[in-house]
C-alpha positions, 0 to 999 in steps of 0.5 A: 500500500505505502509502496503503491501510494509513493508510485502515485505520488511520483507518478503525480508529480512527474505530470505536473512537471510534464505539464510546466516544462509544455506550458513553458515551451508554448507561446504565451497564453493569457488562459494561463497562470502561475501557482504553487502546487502540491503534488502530494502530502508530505516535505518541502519537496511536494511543492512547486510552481508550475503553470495552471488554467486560468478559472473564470468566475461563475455566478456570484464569483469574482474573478480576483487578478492576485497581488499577495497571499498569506502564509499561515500555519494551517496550511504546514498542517494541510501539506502535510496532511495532517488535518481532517478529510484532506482533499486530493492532490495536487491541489493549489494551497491557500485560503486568503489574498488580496488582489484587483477585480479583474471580472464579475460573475452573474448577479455579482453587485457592489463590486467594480472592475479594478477594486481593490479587495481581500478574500477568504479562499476554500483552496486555490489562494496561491496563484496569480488569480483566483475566483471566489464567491461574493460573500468572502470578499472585501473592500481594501481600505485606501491607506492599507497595502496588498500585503497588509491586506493579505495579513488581514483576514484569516488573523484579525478574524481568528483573533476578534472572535475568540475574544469577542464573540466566545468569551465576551472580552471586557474591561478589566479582564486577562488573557492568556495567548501562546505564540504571542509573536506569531500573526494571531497573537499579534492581532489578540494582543492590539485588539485587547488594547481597544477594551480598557485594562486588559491584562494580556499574558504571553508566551513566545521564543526568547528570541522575539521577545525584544521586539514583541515586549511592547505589545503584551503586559507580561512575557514568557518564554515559550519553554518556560513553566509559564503556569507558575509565572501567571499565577505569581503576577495572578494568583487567581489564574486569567480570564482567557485561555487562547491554545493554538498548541494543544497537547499538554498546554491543554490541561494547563490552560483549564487550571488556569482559568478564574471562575467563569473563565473561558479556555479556546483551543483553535490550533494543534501546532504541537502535533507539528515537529518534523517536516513530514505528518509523524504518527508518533507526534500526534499520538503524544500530543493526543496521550498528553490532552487531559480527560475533560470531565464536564462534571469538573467543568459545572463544579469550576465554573469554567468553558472549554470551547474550539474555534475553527473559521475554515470550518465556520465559513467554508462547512457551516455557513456563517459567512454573514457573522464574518462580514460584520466582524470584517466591517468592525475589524476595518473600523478599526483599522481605518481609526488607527487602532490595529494594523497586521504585521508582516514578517517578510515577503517571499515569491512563490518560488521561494514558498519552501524557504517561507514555511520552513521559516514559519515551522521554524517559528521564526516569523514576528507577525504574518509572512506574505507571498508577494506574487510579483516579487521576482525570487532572490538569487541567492534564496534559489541557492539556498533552497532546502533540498529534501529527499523523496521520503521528505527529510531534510539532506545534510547541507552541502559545504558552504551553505550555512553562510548563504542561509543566514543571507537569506535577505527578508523583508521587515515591515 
């Protein structure tokens, strides 16, 4: 069975480099596009750029001519496969980007030819154009950048509800949020700052501390036994437990909550360790969640909650909840009041060297694919070279002083 799915994965693969090497070799065609393809789950050396049939937008779609993409951490757990019912390969990864309208489906109002708009994406957001229905759209503010904009909606959205629309944030409250300098914890973080003294708690590598220290009232190293570090600042625990590594830290987040506390898991990053999905990593994490007992949970006056906003948009259909907090979210935007932080800006030839550095968790912020950025020689150079069983080969001579070249671009 495994040998038969290698075959296919290979077999998979030599079709898509088939179909670039012909697609280079015609003349030009404007049916066609640029886009990054994952040809099956597992490495780095599952994705590549290859050229793919441009879509066109069906009723109530529109057809979007793509300037950035963000780069989120679901979307190491989608190429690995490492999620529920994963989709078949090869597939376009991706679910936001912000671009121009370039075309309007059938009965698409409130858009025009040239608008400038962000976009959820069920798939298919890492190309040079995509189409996607109306409801996932919106308006670009006039003074915020593509890539600012590509930042935007899957953090801002992530972070606004979990606060607000799960656990009712208010004034004088605390919050705890692990990987506090990533894209969500950095949006949780400036939103906090838009209710009066709130006390935000969070956990983050000791090497972004310096540059996060400002956006949160107590910082942690990631490693650190941080539930003895709350409760010596608060002795009563915090108010807000937001989990994007489960595991372990599941269980610690319960026994921190106050009475009436609230505990959200929205990620599993723990269940990531290697470059390729481990059986053995999500086994430990799984053995180390601690056994809810709800009868514990009606004792302590505690909540224990998820969110998903994939599942919520794309399987639940509550798109008309997301587009009044994207309405609130640009309010505040266009007042000042919050602003996305981007980490870097890379080609979508330079896709591998950007999620190596996410599951590296060495971005501060959100890393972005620029789609017109022309890739940097030297990062061609330094491009991880991976095996066909997806683990990383030893590095060639020489190559350690050109990675720490690798040229980003901070914002």
């Amino acid at each position: 069975m495994a040998k038969e799915g290698a075959e296919q994965a290979e077999e998979t693969e030599q079709m898509i480099e088939k179909e670039a090497a012909e697609g280079a070799q015609r003349a030009p065609d404007a049916k066609e596009m640029r886009a990054v393809v994952l040809a099956a789950f597992g490495g780095l050396n599952k994705l590549r750029v290859a050229k793919k049939a441009m879509p066109e937008p069906q009723e109530g779609e529109l057809k979007i001519r793509v300037k950035a993409c963000g780069l989120n951490f679901i979307d190491l757990m989608v190429r690995q496969g490492n999620i529920d019912n994963p989709p078949k390969t090869p597939l376009v990864p991706g679910f936001e980007c912000s671009g121009i309208v370039e075309a309007l489906g059938e009965n698409v109002k409130g858009y025009e030819i040239g608008d400038r708009v962000m976009a959820f994406v069920n798939y298919n957001a890492w190309a040079e154009v995509v189409c996607t229905p109306l409801e996932f759209v919106y308006k670009i503010p006039d003074d915020m950048s593509f890539s600012e904009a590509a930042a935007f909606p899957m953090n801002f959205v992530t972070a606004y509800m979990m606060l607000f629309e799960v656990a009712n944030l208010r004034e004088g409250m605390s919050v705890l949020v692990h990987s506090a300098g990533g894209g969500v914890g950095q949006a949780v973080a400036q939103l906090c700052t838009t209710v009066p003294n709130v006390t935000v708690f969070g956990t983050a590598s000791a090497f972004k501390h310096e540059a996060i220290k400002g956006s949160v009232t107590h910082l942690f190293d990631r490693n650190a036994d941080y539930v003895q570090e709350v409760k010596k600042i608060s002795a009563d625990g915090v108010d807000i437990v937001l989990d994007c590594l489960c595991g372990e830290n599941t269980g610690k987040g319960l026994g921190l909550l106050k009475p009436l506390g609230t505990y959200i898991l929205y990620g599993s990053s723990n269940m990531v360790t290697g470059e390729t999905k481990s059986f053995f990593s999500f086994a430990k994490s799984w053995w180390q969640v601690e056994k809810v007992n709800p009868i514990k949970l009606y004792e302590e006056n505690k909540v224990m909650a998820g969110f998903s906003l994939l599942n919520l948009l794309f399987k639940q259909g509550r798109s008309g909840l997301i587009n009044s907090v994207m309405d609130k979210l640009i309010k505040l935007y266009n007042e000042k009041k919050i602003k996305p932080l981007v980490d870097s800006l890379w080609a979508l030839e330079e896709v591998k060297e950007a999620m190596q550095r996410i599951h590296d968790r060495g971005n501060i912020g959100k890393l972005i694919l620029d789609v017109e950025k022309t890739p940097t020689p030297l990062m061609a150079n330094d491009s991880t070279e991976t095996s066909e069983a997806g683990e990383e080969e030893e590095d060639h001579e020489g190559d350690t002083e050109n990675k720490e070249r690798m040229p980003f671009i901070q914002q």
